[in-house]
Every structure is written in structure tokens, then in C-alpha cells.
C-alpha distance (Angstrom), angle and dihedral (degrees) to the residues before:
residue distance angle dihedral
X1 . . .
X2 3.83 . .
X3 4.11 86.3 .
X4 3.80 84.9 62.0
X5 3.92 100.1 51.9
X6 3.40 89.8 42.5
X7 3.54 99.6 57.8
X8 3.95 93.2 35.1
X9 3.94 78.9 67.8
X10 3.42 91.5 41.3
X11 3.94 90.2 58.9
X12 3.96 95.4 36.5
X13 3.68 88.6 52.8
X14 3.73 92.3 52.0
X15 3.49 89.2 48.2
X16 3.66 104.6 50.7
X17 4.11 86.3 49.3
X18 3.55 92.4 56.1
X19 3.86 89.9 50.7
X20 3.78 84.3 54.5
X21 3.67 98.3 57.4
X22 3.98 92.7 54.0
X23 3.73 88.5 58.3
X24 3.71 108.8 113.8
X25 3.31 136.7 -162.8
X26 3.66 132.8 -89.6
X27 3.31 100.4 -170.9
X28 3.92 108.2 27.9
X29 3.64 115.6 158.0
X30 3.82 127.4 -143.5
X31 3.34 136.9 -175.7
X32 4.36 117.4 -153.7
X33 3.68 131.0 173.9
X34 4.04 106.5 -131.7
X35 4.03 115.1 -179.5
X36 3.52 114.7 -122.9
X37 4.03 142.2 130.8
X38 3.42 124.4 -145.8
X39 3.95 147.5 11.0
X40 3.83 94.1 -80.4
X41 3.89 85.4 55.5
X42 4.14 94.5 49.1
X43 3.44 87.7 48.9
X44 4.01 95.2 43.0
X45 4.74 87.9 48.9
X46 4.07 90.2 47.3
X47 3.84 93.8 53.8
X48 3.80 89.6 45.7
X49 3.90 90.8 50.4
X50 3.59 90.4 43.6
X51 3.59 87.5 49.4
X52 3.37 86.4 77.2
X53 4.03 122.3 85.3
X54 3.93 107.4 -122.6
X55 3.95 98.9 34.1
X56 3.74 105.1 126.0
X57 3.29 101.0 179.1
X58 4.34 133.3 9.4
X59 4.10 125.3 -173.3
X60 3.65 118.7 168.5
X61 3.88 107.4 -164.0
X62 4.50 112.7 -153.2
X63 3.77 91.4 -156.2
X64 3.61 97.8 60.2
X65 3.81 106.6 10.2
X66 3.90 96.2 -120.5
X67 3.78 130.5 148.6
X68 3.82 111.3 -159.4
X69 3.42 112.2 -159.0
X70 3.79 139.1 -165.9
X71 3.73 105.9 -162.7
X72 3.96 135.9 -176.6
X73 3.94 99.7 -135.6
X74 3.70 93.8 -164.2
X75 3.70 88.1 64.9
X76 3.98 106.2 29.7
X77 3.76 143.7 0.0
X78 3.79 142.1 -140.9
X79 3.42 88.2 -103.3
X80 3.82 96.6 65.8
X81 3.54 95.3 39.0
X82 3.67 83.4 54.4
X83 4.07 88.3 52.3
X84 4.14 94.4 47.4
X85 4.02 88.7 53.5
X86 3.76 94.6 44.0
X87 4.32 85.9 46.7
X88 3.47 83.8 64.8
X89 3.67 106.3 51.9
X90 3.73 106.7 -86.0
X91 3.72 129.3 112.6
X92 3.80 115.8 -137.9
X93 3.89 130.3 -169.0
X94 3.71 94.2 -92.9
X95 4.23 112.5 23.5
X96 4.20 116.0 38.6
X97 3.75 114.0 -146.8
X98 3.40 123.7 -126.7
X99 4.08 129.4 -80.0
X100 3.88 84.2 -128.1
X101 4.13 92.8 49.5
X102 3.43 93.8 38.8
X103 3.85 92.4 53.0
X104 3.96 91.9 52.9
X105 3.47 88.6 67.1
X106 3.52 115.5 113.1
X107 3.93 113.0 -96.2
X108 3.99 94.7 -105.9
X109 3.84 81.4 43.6
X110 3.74 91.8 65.2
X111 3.95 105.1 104.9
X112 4.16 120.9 -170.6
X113 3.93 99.6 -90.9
X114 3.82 117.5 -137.0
């Protein structure tokens, strides 16, 4: 009998870690460089990221071309953040927009492409 409670808290032990692990993060913060120019483009890569249902917070910085994000990872990732910006015309470290977004961008918009 004492084999039996010991392993039936064994197995809920196991279980409840596991459950654990899935937890994600409602406020995760990231930190992603985005390629862009000018005011008209910070605005233009915050909309896109706020576009995006679970973004708490979005700040693209000119000077180094970073979008710091506060992010509720039960509803979104960094991965579709990364998608919305790119939809718009802006490369990003991990998704590349395409030639046809990135050529709607306004001319002062148009940032040298890696």
C-alpha cells in the first residue's frame, strides 16, 4: 500500500511541474533591433506591434533601431510581433519584410537593407 501513495505523489508531483513549465509570461520583456529612419517610421513599427493583441507596451528607439517590448506571452510572442513590423515594411532581427512592403514605405522611410 505504501508503494502506491508513494508513487501517486511521485506522478502528481511530476505533473504539477510540468504544468509549471507551460506557464508563460505576462509581462515578458524583449528587446529587437527593427531598421527604420525617421519619426514617421517609429510611429509606423509601434502601431504594427501594437497591432498585435497581447503587446503591453512598444518603443522604437532612432538612435539605435530598438523596439522594447512588454509582451503578454499567453496571448502573443516575439515572433508575431516580429511578423506585424516586418508587414509593414520594416526588417527586424529575426523576420525580413517584403520587397513589395518595404517599397511602400515612404521615400525618407527607405532604410539601407542588409
Amino acid at each position: 500500500m505504501s508503494k502506491n501513495i508513494i508513487f501517486g505523489m511521485l506522478l502528481l508531483f511530476v505533473a504539477l511541474s510540468a504544468q509549471a513549465q507551460e506557464t508563460k509570461n505576462k509581462n515578458a520583456k524583449y528587446d529587437t533591433e527593427v531598421n527604420g529612419n525617421c519619426e514617421q517610421c517609429k510611429k509606423r513599427i509601434e502601431k504594427a506591434a501594437y497591432s498585435v493583441k497581447g503587446v503591453k507596451s512598444a518603443e522604437w528607439h532612432i538612435d539605435d533601431h530598438t523596439l522594447h517590448l512588454i509582451i503578454n506571452e499567453e496571448k502573443c510572442s516575439l515572433l508575431d510581433v516580429k511578423k506585424a513590423v516586418a508587414k509593414v515594411g520594416h526588417d527586424t532581427d529575426g523576420v525580413k519584410s517584403t520587397d513589395g512592403d518595404y517599397e511602400r514605405l515612404h521615400s525618407c522611410c527607405l532604410y539601407e537593407r542588409k
